[in-house]
C-alpha positions in Angstrom: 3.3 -4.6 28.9 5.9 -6.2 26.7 7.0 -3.1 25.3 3.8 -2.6 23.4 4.1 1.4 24.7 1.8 3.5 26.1 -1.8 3.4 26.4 -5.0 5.3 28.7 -6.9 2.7 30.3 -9.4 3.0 33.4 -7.2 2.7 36.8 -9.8 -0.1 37.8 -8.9 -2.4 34.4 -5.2 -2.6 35.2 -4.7 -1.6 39.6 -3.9 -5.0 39.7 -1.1 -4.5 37.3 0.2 -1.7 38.4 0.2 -3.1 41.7 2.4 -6.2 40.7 4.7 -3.7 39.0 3.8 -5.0 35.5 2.7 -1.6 34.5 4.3 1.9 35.4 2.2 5.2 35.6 4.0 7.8 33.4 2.0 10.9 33.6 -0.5 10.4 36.5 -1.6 14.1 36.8 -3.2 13.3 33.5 -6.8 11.8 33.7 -9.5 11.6 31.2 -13.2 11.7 32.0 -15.0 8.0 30.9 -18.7 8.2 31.1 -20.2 4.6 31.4 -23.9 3.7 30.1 -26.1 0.8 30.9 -28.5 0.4 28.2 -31.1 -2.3 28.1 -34.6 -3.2 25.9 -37.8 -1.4 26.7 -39.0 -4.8 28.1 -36.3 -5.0 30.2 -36.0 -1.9 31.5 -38.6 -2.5 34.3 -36.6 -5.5 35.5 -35.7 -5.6 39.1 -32.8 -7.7 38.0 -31.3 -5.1 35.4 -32.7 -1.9 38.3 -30.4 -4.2 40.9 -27.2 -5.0 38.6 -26.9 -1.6 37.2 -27.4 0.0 40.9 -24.5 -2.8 41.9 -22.5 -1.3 38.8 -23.1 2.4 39.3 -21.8 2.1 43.2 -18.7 0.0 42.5 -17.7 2.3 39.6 -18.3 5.4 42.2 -16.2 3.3 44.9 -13.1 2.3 42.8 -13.2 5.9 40.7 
């Protein structure tokens, strides 16, 4: 955007933008694996807070991939 060139972000950070026509795809037969992590304290890790936000997190990643 603003002719700051070309760069390899995750479809679901900038859809919108390429949507609106902000963005263009240049080489969309190109893709590169992005493995995400949730990491969180011992004390926490029992949480059913964290064990429900991460489960959220790991579905809507797997929806919008």
């Amino acid at each position: 955007m603003d002719g700051h060139g070309i760069i390899l972000r995750s479809a679901w950070a900038v859809e919108s933008s390429l949507a609106q026509g902000k963005l263009v795809r240049i080489l969309p037969a190109y893709q590169q694996a992005a493995d995400v992590w949730a990491v969180t304290t011992s004390r926490l890790s029992n949480s059913a807070k964290v064990r429900d936000c991460v489960q959220f997190l790991q579905q809507w990643l797997q929806a919008h991939a």
